[in-house]
Biopython code that builds the backbone (N, CA, C, O; Angstrom):
import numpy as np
from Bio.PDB.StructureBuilder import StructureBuilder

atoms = [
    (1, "UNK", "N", (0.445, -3.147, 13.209)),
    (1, "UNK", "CA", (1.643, -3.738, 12.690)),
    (1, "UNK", "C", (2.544, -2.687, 12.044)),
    (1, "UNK", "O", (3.743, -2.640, 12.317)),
    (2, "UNK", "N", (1.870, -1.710, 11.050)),
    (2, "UNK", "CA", (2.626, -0.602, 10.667)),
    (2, "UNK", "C", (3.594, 0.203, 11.511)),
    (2, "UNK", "O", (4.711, 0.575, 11.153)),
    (3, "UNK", "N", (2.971, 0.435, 12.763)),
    (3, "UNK", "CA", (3.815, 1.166, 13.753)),
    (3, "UNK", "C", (5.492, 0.424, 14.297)),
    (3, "UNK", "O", (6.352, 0.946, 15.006)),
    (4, "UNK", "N", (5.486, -0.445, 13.880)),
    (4, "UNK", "CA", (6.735, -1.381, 14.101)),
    (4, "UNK", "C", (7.807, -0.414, 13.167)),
    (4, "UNK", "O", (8.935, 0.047, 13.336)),
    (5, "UNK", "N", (7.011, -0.395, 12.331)),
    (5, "UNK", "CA", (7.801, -0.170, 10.838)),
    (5, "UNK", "C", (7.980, 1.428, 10.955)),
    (5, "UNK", "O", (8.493, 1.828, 9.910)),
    (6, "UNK", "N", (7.777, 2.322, 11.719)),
    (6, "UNK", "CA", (7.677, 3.590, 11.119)),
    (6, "UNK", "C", (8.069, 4.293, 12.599)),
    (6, "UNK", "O", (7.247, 4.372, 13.512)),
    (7, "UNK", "N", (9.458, 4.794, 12.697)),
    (7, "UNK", "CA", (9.540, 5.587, 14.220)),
    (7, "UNK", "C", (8.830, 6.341, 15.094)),
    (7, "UNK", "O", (7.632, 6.603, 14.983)),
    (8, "UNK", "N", (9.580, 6.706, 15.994)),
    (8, "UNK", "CA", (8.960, 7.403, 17.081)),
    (8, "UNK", "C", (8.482, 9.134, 16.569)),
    (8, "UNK", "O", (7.627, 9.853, 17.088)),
    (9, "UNK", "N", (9.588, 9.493, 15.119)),
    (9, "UNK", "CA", (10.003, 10.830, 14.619)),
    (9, "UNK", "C", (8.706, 10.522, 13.809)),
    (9, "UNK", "O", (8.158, 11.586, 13.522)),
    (10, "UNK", "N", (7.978, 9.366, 13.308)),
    (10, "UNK", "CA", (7.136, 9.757, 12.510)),
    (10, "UNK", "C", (7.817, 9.025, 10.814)),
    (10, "UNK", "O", (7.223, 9.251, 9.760)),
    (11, "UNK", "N", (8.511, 8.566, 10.848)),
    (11, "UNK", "CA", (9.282, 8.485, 9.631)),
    (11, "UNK", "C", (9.055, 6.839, 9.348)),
    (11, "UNK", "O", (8.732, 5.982, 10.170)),
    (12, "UNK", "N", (9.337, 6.682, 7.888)),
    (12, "UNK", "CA", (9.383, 5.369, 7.521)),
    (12, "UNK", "C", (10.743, 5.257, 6.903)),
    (12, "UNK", "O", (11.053, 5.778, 5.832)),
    (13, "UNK", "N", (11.510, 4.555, 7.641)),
    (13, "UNK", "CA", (13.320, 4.681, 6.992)),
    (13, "UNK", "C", (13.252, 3.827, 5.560)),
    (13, "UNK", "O", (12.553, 2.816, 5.621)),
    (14, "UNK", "N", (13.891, 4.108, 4.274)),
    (14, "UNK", "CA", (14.026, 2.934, 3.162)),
    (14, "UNK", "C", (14.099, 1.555, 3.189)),
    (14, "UNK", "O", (13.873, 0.780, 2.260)),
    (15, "UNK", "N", (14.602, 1.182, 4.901)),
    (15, "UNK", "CA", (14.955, -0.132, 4.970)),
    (15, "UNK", "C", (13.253, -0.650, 5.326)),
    (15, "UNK", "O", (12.688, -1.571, 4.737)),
    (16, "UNK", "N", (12.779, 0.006, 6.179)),
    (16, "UNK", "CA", (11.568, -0.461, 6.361)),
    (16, "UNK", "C", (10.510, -0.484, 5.525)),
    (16, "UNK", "O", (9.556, -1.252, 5.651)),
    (17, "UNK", "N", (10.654, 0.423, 4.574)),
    (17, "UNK", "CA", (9.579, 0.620, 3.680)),
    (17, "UNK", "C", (10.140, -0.599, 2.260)),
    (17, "UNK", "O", (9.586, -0.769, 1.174)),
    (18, "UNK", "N", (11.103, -1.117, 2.676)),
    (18, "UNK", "CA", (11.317, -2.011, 1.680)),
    (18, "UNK", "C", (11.115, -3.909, 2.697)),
    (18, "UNK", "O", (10.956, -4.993, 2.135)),
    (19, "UNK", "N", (11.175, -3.742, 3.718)),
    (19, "UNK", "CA", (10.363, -4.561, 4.443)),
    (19, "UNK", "C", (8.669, -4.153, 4.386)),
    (19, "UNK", "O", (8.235, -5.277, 4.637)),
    (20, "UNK", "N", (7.699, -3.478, 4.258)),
    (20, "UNK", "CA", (6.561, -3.216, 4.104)),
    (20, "UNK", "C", (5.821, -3.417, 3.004)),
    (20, "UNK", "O", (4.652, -3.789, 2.902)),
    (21, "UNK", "N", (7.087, -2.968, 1.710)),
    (21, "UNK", "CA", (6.488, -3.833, 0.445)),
    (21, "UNK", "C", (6.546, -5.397, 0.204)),
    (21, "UNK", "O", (5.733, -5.933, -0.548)),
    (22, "UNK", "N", (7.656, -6.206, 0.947)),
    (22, "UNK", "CA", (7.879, -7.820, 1.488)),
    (22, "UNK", "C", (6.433, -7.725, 1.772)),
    (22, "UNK", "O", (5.668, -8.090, 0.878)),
    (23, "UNK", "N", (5.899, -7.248, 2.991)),
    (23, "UNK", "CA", (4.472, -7.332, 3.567)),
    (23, "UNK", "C", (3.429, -7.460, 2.814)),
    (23, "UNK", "O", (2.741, -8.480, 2.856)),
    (24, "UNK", "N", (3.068, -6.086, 1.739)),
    (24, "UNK", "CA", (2.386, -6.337, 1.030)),
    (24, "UNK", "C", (2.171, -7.792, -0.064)),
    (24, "UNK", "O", (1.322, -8.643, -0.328)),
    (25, "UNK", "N", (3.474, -7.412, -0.426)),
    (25, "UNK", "CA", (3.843, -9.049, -1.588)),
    (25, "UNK", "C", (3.199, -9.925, -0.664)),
    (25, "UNK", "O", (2.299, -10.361, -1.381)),
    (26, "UNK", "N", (3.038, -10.541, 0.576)),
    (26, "UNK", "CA", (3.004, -11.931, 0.730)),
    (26, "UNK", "C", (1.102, -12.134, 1.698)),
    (26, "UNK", "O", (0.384, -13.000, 2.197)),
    (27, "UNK", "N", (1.137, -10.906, 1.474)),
    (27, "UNK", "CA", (-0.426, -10.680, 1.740)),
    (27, "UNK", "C", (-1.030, -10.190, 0.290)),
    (27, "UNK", "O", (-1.899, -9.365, 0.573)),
    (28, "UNK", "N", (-0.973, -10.297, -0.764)),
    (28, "UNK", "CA", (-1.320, -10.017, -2.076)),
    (28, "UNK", "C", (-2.634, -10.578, -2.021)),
    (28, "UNK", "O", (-3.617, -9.888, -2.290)),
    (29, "UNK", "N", (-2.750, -12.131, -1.595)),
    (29, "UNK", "CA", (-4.204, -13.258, -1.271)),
    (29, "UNK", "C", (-5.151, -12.447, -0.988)),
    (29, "UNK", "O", (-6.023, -12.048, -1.759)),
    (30, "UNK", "N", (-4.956, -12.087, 0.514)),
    (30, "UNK", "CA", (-5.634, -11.077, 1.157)),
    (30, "UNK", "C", (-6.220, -10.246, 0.410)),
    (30, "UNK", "O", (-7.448, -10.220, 0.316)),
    (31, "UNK", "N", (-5.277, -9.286, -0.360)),
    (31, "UNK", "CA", (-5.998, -8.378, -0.933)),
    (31, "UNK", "C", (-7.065, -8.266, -2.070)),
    (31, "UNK", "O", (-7.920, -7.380, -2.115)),
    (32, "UNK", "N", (-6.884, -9.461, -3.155)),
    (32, "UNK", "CA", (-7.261, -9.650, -4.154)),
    (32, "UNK", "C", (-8.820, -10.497, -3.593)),
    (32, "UNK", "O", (-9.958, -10.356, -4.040)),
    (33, "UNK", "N", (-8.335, -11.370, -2.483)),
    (33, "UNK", "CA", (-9.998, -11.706, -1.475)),
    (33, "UNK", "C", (-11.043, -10.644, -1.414)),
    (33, "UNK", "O", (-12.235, -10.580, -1.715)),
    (34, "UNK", "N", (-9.940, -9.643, -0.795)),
    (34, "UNK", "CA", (-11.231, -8.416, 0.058)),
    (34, "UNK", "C", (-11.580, -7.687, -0.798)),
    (34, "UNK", "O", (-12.634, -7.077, -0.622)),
    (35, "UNK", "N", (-10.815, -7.487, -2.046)),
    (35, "UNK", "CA", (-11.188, -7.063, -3.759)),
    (35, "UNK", "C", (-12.821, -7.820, -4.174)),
    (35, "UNK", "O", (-13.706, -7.318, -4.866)),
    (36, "UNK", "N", (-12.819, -8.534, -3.807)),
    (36, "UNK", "CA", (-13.925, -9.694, -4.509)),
    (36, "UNK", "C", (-15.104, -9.181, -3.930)),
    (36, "UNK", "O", (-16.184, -9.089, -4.513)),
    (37, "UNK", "N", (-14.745, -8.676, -2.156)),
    (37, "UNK", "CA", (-15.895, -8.512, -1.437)),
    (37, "UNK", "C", (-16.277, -7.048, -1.758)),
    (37, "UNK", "O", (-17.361, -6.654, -1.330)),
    (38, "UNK", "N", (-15.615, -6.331, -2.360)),
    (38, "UNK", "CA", (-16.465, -5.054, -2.606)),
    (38, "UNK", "C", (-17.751, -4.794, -3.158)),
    (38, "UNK", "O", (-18.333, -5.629, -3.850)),
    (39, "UNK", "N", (-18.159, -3.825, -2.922)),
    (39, "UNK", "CA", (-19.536, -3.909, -4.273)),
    (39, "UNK", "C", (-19.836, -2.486, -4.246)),
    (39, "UNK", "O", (-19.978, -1.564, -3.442)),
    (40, "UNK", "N", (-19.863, -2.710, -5.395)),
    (40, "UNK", "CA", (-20.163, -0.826, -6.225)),
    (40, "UNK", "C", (-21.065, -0.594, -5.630)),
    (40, "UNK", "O", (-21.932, -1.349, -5.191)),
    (41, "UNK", "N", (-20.900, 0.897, -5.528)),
    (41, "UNK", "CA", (-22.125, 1.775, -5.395)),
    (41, "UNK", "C", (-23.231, 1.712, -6.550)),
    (41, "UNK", "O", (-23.023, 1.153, -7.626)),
    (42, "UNK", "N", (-24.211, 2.231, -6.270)),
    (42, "UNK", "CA", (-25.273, 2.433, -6.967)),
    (42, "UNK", "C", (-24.929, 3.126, -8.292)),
    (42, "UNK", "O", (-24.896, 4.288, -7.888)),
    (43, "UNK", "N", (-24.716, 3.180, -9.299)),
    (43, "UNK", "CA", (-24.407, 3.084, -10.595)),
    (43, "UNK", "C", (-22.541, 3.561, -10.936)),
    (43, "UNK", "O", (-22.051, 4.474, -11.601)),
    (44, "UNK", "N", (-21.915, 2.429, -10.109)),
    (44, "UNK", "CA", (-20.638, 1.693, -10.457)),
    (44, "UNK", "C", (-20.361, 1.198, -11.037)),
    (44, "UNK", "O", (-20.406, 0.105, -10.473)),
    (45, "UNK", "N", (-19.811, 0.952, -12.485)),
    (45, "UNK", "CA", (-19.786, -0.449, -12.332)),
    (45, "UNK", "C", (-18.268, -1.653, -11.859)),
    (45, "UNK", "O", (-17.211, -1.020, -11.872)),
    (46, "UNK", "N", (-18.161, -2.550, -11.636)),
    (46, "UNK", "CA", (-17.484, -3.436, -10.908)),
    (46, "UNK", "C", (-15.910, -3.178, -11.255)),
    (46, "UNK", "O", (-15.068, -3.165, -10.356)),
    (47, "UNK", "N", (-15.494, -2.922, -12.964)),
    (47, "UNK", "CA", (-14.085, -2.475, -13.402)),
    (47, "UNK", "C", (-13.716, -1.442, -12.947)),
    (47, "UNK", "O", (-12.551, -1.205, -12.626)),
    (48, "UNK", "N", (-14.958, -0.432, -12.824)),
    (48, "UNK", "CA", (-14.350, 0.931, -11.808)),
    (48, "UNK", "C", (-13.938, 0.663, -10.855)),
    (48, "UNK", "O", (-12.997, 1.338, -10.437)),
    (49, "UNK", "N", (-14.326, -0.184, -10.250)),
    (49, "UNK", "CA", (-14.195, 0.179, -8.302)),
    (49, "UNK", "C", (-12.916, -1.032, -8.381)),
    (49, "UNK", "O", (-12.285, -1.034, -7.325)),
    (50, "UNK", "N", (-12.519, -1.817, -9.160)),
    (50, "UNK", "CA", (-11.549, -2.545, -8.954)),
    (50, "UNK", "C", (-10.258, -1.450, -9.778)),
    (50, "UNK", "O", (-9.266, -1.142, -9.117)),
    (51, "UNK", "N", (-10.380, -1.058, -10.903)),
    (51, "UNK", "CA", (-9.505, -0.349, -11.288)),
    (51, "UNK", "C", (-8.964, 0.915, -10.008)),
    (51, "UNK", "O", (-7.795, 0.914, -9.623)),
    (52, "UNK", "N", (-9.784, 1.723, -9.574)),
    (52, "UNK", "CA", (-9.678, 2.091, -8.109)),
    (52, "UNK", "C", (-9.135, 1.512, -7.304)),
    (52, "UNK", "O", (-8.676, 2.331, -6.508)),
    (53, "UNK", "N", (-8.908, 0.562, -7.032)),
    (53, "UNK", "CA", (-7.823, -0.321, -5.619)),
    (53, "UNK", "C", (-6.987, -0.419, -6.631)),
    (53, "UNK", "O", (-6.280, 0.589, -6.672)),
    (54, "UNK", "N", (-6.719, -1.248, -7.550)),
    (54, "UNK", "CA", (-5.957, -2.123, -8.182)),
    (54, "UNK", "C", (-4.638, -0.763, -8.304)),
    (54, "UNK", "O", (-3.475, -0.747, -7.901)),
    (55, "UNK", "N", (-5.400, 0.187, -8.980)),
    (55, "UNK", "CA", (-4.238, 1.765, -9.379)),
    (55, "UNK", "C", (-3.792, 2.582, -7.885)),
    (55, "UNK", "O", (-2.648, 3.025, -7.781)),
    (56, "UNK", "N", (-4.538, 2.698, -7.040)),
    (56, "UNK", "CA", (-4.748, 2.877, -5.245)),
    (56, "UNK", "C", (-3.260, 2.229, -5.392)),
    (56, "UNK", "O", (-2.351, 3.010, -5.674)),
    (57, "UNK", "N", (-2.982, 0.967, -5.233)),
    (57, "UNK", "CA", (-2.275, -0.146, -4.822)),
    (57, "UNK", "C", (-0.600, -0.234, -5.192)),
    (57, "UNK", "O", (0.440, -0.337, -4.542)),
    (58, "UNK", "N", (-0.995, -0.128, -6.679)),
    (58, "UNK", "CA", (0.026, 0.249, -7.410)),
    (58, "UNK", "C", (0.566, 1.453, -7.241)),
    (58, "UNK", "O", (1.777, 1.262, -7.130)),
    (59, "UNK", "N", (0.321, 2.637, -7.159)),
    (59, "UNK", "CA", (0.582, 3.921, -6.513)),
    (59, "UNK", "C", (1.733, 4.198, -5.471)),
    (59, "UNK", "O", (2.770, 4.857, -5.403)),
    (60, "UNK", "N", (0.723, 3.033, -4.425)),
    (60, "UNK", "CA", (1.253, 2.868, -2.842)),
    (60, "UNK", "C", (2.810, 1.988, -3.346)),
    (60, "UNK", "O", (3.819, 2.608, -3.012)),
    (61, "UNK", "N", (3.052, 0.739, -4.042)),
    (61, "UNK", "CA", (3.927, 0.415, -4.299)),
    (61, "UNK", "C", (5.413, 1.060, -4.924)),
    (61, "UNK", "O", (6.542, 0.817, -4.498)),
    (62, "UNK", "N", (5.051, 1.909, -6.008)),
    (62, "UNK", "CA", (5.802, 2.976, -6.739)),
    (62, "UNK", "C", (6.208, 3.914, -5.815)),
    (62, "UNK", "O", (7.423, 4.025, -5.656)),
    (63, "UNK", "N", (5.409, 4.675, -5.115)),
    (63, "UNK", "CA", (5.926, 5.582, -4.208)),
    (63, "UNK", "C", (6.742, 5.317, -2.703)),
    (63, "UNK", "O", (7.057, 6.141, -1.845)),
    (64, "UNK", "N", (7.009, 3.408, -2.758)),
    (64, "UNK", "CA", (7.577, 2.774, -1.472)),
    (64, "UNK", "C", (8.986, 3.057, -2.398)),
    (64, "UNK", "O", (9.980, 3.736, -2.140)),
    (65, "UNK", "N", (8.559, 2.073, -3.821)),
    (65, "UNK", "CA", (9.923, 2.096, -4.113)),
    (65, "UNK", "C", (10.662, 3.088, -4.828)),
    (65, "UNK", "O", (11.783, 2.775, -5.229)),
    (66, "UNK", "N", (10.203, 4.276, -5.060)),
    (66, "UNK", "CA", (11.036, 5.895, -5.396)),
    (66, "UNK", "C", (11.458, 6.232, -3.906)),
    (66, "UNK", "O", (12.423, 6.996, -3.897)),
    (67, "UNK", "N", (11.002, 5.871, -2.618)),
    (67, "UNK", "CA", (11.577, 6.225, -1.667)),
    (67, "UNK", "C", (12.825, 5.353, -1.439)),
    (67, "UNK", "O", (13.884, 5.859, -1.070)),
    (68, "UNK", "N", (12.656, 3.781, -1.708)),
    (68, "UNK", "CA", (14.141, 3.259, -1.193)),
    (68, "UNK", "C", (14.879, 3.543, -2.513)),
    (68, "UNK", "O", (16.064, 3.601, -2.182)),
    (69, "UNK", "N", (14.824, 3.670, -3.323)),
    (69, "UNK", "CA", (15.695, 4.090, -4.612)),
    (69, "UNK", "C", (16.529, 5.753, -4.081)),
    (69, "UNK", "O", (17.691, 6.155, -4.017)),
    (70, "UNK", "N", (15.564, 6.158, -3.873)),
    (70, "UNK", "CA", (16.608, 7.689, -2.684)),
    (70, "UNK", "C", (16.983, 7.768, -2.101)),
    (70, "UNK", "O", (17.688, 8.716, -1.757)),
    (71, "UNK", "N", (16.718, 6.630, -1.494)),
    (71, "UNK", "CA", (17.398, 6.578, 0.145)),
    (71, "UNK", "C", (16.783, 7.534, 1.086)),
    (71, "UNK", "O", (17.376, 8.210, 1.926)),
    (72, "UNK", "N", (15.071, 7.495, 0.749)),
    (72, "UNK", "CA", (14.420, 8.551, 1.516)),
    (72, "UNK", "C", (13.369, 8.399, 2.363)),
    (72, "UNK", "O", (12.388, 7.707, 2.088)),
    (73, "UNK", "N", (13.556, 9.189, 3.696)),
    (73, "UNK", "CA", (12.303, 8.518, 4.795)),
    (73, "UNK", "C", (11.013, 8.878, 4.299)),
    (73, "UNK", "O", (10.957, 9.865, 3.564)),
    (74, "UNK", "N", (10.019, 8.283, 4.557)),
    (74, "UNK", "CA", (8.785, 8.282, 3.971)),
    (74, "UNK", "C", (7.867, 8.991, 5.630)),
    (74, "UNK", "O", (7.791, 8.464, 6.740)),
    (75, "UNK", "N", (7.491, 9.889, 5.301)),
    (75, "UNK", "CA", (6.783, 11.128, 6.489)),
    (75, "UNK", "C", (5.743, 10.143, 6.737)),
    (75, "UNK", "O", (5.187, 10.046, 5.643)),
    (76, "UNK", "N", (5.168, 9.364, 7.541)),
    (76, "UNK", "CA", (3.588, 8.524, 7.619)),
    (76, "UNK", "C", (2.773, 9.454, 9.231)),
    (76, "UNK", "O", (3.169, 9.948, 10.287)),
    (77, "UNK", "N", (1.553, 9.252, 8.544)),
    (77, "UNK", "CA", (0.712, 9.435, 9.435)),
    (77, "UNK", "C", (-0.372, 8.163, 10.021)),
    (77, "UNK", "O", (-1.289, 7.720, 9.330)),
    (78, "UNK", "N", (-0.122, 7.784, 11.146)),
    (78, "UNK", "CA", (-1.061, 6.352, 10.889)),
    (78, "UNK", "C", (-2.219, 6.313, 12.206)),
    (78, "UNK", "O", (-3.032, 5.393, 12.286)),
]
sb = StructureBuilder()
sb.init_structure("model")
sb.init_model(0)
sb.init_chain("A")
sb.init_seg("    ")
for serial, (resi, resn, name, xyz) in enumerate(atoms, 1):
    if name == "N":
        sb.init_residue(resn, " ", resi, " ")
    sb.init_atom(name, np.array(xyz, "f"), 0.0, 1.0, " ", f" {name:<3s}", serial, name[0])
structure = sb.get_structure()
């Protein structure tokens, strides 16, 4: 599905990467599901490995939206 979103040059234009965070938002369910299904490693414990996606996640969001705030293509490798 990503590849829709991201040209032939390799690039993710602002407009798309602000359609991709739409994506994320409305699959949020999804994520917070497959959150549930994780399970720590052998001396994890459970706030780690969720703080890990949860900050992962947030990351990915911030760095969509410093790109459409610039008006800047986002380089993807997928």
């Amino acid at each position: 599905m990503l590849e829709v979103l991201v040209g032939k040059d390799g690039k993710m234009s602002p407009r798309n990467a602000e359609r991709f965070l739409r994506m994320l938002a409305e699959r949020e369910p999804v994520f917070e599901a497959n959150l549930k299904k994780v399970k720590p490693a052998r001396g994890e414990m459970w706030a780690e490995v969720e703080k890990y996606f949860r900050d992962k996640y947030e990351r990915l969001k911030a760095f969509l939206r410093q790109a459409i705030d610039r008006k800047e293509s986002v380089q993807c490798s997928l």
